[in-house]
C-alpha positions in Angstrom: 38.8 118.7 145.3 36.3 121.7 146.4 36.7 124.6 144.3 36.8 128.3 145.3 34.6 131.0 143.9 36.7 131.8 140.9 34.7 135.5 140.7 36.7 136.1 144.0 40.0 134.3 143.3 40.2 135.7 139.5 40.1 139.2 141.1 42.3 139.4 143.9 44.9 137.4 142.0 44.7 140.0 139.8 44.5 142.9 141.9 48.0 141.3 143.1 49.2 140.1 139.8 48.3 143.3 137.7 48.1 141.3 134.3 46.1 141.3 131.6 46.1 137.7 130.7 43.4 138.0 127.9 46.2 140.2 125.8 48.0 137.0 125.6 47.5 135.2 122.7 48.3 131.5 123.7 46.4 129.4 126.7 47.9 131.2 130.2 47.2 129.8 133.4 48.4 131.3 136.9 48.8 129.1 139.8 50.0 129.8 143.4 53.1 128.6 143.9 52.5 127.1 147.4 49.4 126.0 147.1 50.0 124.6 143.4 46.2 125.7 142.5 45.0 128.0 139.2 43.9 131.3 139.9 43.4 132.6 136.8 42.9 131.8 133.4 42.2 133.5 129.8 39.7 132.4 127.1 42.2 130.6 124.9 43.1 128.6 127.9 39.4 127.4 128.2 39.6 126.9 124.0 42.5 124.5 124.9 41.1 122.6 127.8 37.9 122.6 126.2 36.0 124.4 129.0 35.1 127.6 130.3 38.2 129.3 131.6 36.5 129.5 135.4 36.0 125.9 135.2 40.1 125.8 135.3 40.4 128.1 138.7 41.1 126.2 141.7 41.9 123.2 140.2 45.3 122.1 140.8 48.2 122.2 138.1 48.9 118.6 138.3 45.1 117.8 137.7 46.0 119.6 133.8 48.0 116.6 133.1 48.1 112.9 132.4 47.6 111.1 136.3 50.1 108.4 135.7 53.6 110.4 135.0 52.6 113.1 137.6 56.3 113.3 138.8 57.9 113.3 135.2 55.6 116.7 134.9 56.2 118.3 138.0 60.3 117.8 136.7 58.9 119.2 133.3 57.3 122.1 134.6 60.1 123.2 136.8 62.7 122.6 133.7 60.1 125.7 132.3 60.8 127.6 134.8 64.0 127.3 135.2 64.9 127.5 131.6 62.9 128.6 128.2 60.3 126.1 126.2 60.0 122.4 127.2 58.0 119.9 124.9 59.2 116.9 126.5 59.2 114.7 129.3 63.1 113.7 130.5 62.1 109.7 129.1 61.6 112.1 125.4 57.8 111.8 125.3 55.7 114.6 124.1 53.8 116.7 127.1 50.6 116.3 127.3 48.0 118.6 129.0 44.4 116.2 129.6 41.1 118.0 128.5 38.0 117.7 130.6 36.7 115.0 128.3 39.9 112.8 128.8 41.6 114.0 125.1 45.3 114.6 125.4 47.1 117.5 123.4 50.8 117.8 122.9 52.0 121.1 124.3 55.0 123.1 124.9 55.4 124.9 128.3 57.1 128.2 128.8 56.7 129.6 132.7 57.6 131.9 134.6 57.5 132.8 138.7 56.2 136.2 139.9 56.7 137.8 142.9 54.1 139.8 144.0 53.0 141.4 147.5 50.4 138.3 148.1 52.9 135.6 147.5 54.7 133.7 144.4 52.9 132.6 141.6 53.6 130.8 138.6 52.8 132.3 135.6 52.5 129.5 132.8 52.1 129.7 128.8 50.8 127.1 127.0 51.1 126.1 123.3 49.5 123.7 120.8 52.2 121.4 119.4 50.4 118.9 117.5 51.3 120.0 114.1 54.6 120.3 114.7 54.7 116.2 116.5 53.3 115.4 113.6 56.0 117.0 111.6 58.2 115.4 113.8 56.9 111.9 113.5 56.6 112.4 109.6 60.6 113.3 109.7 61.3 110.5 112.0 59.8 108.1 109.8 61.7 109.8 106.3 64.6 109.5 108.4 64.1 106.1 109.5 63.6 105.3 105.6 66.7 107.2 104.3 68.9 105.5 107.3 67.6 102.0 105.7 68.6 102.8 101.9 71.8 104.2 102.9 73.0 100.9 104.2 71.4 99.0 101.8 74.0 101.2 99.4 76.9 99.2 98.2 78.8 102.1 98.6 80.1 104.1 101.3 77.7 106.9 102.3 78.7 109.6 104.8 76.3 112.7 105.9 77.6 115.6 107.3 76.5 119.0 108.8 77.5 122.6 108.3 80.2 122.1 110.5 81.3 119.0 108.6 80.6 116.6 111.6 79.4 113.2 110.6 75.5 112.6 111.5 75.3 109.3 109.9 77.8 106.6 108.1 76.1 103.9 106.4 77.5 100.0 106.7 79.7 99.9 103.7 81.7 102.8 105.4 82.2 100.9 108.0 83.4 97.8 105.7 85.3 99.8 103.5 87.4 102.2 106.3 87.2 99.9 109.1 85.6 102.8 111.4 82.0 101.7 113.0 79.5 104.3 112.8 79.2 104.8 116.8 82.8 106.0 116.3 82.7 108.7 114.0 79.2 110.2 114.5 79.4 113.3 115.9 83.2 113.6 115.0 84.9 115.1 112.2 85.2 113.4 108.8 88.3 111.4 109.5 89.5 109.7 106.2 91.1 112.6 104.4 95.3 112.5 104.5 95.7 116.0 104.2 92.9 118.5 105.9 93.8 121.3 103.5 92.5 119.4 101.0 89.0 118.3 102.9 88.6 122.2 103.6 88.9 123.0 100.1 86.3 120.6 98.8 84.0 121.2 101.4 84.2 124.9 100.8 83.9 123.9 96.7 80.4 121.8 97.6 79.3 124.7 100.1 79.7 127.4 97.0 79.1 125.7 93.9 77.1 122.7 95.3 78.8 119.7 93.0 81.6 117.5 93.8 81.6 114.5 90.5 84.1 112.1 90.3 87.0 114.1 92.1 89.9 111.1 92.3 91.7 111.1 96.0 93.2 108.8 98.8 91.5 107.9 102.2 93.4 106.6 105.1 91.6 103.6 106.5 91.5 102.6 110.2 93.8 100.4 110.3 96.3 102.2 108.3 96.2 101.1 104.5 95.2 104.1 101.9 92.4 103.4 99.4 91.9 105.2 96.7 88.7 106.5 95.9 86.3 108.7 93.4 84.1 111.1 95.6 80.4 112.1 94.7 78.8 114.7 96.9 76.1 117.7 97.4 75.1 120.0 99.8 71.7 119.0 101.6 68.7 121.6 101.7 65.9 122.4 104.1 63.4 125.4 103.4 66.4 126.4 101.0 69.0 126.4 103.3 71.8 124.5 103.3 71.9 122.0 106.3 75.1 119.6 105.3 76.2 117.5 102.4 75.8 114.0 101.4 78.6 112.3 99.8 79.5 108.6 98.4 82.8 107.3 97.5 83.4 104.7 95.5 86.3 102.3 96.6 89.2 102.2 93.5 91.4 99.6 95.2 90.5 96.7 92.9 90.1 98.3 89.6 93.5 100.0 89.8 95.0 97.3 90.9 93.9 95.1 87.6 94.9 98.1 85.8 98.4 97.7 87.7 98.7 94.7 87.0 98.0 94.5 83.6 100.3 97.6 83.1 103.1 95.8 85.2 102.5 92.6 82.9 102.5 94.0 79.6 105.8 95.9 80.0 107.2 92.3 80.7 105.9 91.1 77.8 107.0 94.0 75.1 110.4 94.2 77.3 111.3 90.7 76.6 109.1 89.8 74.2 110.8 92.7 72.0 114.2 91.4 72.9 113.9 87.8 72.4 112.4 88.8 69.1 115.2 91.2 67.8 117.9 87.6 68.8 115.1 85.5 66.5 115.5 88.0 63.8 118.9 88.2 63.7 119.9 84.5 63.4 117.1 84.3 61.1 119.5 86.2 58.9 121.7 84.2 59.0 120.0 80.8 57.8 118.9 82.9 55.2 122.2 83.6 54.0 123.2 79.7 54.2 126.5 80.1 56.0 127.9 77.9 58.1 127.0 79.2 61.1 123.6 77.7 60.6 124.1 75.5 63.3 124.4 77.6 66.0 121.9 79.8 64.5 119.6 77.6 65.1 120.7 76.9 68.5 120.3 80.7 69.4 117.0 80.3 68.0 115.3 77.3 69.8 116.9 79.1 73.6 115.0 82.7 72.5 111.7 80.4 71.8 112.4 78.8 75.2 112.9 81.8 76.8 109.6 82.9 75.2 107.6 80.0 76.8 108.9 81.1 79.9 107.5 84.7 79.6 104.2 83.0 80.9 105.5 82.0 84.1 107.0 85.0 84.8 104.0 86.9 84.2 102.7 84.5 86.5 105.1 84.8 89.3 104.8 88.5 89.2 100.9 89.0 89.3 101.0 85.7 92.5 103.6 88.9 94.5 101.1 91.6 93.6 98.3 90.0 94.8 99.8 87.9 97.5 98.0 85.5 100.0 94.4 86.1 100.4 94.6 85.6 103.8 95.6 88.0 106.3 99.4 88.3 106.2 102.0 87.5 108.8 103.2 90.6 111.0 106.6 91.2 111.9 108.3 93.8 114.7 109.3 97.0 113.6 112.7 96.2 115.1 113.3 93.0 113.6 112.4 94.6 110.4 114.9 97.2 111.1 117.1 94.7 111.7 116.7 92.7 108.3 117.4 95.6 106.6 120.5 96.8 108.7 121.8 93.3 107.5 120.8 93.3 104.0 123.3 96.4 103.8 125.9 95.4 105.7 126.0 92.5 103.1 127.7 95.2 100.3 131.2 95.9 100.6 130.8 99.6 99.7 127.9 100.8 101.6 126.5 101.4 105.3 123.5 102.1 106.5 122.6 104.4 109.7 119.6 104.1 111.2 119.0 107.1 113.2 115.5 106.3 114.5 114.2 103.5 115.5 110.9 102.6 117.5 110.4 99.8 119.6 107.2 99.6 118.9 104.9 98.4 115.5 105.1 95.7 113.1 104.1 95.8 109.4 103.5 92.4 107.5 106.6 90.5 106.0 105.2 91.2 102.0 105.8 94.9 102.5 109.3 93.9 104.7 110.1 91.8 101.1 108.8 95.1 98.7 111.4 97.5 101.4 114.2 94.8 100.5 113.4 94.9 97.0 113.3 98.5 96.6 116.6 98.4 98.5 118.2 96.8 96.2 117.2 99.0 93.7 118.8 102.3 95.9 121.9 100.5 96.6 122.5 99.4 93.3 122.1 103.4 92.1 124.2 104.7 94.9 126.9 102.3 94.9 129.8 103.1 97.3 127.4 105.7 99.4 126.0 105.4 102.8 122.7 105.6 103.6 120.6 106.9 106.2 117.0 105.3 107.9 114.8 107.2 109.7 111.4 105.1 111.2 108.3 107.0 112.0 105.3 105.1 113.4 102.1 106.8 114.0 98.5 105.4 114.8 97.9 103.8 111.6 101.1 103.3 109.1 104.6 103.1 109.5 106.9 105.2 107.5 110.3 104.6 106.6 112.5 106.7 105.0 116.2 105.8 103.0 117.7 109.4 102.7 121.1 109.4 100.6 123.6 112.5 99.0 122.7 111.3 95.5 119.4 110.4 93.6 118.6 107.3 95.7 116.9 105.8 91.8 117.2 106.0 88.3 115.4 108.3 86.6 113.4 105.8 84.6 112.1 104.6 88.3 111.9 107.7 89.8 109.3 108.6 86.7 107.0 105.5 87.7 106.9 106.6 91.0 106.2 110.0 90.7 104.1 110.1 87.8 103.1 106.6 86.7 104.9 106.6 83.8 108.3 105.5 82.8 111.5 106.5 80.7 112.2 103.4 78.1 113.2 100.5 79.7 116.6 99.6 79.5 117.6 96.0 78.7 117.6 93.8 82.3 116.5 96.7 84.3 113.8 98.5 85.4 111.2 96.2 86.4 112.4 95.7 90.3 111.3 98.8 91.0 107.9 98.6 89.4 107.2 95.2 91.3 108.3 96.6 94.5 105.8 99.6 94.2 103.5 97.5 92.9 103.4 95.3 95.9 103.4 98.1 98.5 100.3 99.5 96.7 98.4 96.2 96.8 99.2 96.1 100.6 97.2 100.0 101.4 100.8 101.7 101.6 102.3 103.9 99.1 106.1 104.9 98.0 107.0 108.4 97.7 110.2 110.4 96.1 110.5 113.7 98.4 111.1 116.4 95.9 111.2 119.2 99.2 113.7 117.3 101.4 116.5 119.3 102.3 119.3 116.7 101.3 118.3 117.6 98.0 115.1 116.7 95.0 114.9 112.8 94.3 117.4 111.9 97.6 114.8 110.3 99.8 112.7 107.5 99.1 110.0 107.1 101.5 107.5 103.9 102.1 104.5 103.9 103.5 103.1 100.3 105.4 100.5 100.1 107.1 100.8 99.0 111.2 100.0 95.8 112.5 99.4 94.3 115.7 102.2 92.1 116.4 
């Protein structure tokens, strides 16, 4: 392409364009905006091309880039006019401008269009971005590492930012809460029950920068609540805080053996204490050499062969905790309904209303047998009383709720419930309860006494399941 004298283009684009382009500290180069050709440029612009800065006049602006993405940088330039600072092509590749000797430098464009009395020209700044590509790249490869430990955690791992929004969520998340990652990135952290409680500890790890061991519940995507111990800090850049990092470590299986070992040892010292108190007693007897040695001993061998049987009982309970390994059966909400509606119409003394009920939802048939059980439990407190049952369904669990004028349980179960801990077991009793609860826990549900319901403290029972496909 012939070149024009740039003595005599340099000055009457500047007589036009009034600026003093040398006050400029970064590369500037004007071009005519219909002719697309430089007509002026300062020294740091000759630094950066690696010429003169005459050697740039009349040379057109496409000839200051790469020749093979020409229309990607005509886009590019115009974004910079249009807008502030662009450092990248629309496929995310750096800009390049192309030196005389063929070297490319990555550069960030800001331009600008200028009216003046000879015509419009484009006014454009150019900046060295090398360093900061390089910073880029260096990030993009930590990144790339961090990303890679994260899911090779055995743990779920969740980053967030300042806004608490989820930038990444390793695979164990994923296996532990049933949400995939390209669901919850760039959403709000969504495993929390209650959101007053996910502000507060955010706000805690914001302020004081620690959060060790705190002991919660998360609600899992498909309904069932784990239990969990959080670990979390806030993240740092150039001493700012930029987000928080945070593991939870799933609790299901541990407090489950601890349930179950809880659940199996009150068995044992229950009966074990019992059958021991009859042995005593009739031992008493032989000792004395009456004549009631004979049945004595008769009392004697049935308490040892009730202790044999303490084994399978223990047995029996920890096979209902657990349950079958394999995903269980669902049933329909309704036909649930329905069981129950039966199971009370059974008594003589008591009905049942049931003043909601959805038509849509199942739950599976262990938690339908731990509603039944715990059932029994209420109607055997409230004899003679009607009951009412109020169904709730919602994305991920299903909540029933038996509501009643009187405590709808014992105290002694109410206690469990509540609290975890129990009143002395009475002889016979107490251990349906426990089971029941027991069993909804094992299934990702939960069982709760509403001490704020308006029918009065300990008069509702709620359960928790949670839903199924049918």
């Amino acid at each position: 392409m012939a070149q024009s004298d740039p003595s005599s283009d340099d000055a009457s684009a500047g007589l036009a364009l009034n600026i003093d382009v040398e006050s400029i500290p970064d590369a500037v180069l004007v071009a005519n905006s219909d002719t697309g050709q430089i007509v002026k440029a300062n020294t740091t612009a000759g630094e950066l091309f690696g010429c003169h800065p005459a050697a740039l006049i009349g040379r057109h602006q496409q000839e200051l880039h790469p020749s093979d993405n020409q229309k990607e940088y005509t886009e590019a330039f115009q974004r910079a006019i249009d807008s502030d600072r662009v450092n990248r092509l629309q496929n995310g590749q750096p800009v390049y401008i192309e030196r005389l000797d063929g070297q490319r430098i990555p550069v960030e464009i800001n331009a600008q269009a200028l009216n003046t009395s000879d015509g419009v020209f484009i006014l454009g700044v150019f900046r060295e971005v090398t360093e900061q590509l390089d910073r880029e790249q260096r990030l993009a490869a930590t990144s790339g590492r961090l990303g890679a430990l994260l899911d090779a955690l055995p743990v779920p791992v969740a980053v967030l930012d300042t806004d608490t929004t989820i930038e990444r969520w390793n695979q164990a998340a994923e296996r532990t809460f049933g949400y995939g990652a390209e669901s919850v990135i760039g959403e709000p952290y969504p495993l929390f029950i209650e959101d007053d409680e996910f502000e507060q500890l955010t706000e805690q790890i914001f302020d004081d920068g620690i959060l060790d061991g705190y002991e919660t519940t998360h609600r899992a995507q498909d309904g069932s609540r784990v239990p969990v111990e959080l670990y979390a800090r806030p993240l740092y850049r150039n001493n700012t805080v930029t987000g928080i990092i945070g593991a939870s470590v799933d609790l299901t299986n541990r407090q489950q053996r601890e349930q179950q070992l809880d659940v199996l040892h009150r068995v044992m010292r229950h009966n074990l204490r019992n059958e021991l108190t009859v042995i005593n007693g009739w031992t008493q007897h032989l000792a004395d050499g009456t004549d009631e040695q004979h049945k004595a001993v008769e009392k004697i061998e049935g308490a040892s062969d009730r202790l044999l049987e303490l084994s399978e009982e223990a047995k029996r309970i920890r096979t209902g905790l657990s349950g079958d390994s394999r995903r269980p059966d669902s049933i329909p909400i309704t036909d649930a309904v329905a069981h129950l509606s039966e199971h009370v119409a059974a008594q003589k003394n008591t009905a049942m209303s049931v003043i909601e009920n959805p038509e849509t939802g199942a739950i599976c048939r262990r938690g339908l047998r731990a509603i039944s059980q715990l059932l029994d439990n209420v109607l055997a407190n409230i004899d003679g009383t009607d009951l009412e049952l109020a169904i709730e369904t919602n994305d991920q669990y299903i909540s029933f709720e038996l509501a009643a004028p009187l405590p709808v349980l014992p105290v002694g179960a109410q206690s469990f419930i509540t609290s975890g801990e129990e009143t002395p077991l009475e002889h016979g009793r107490g251990l349906g309860v426990v089971k029941s609860y027991l069993m909804v826990e094992s299934l990702g549900g939960t069982v709760i006494i509403d001490k704020d319901n308006e029918t009065g403290p300990d008069n509702t029972l709620i359960v928790e399941l949670p839903r199924m496909d049918i």
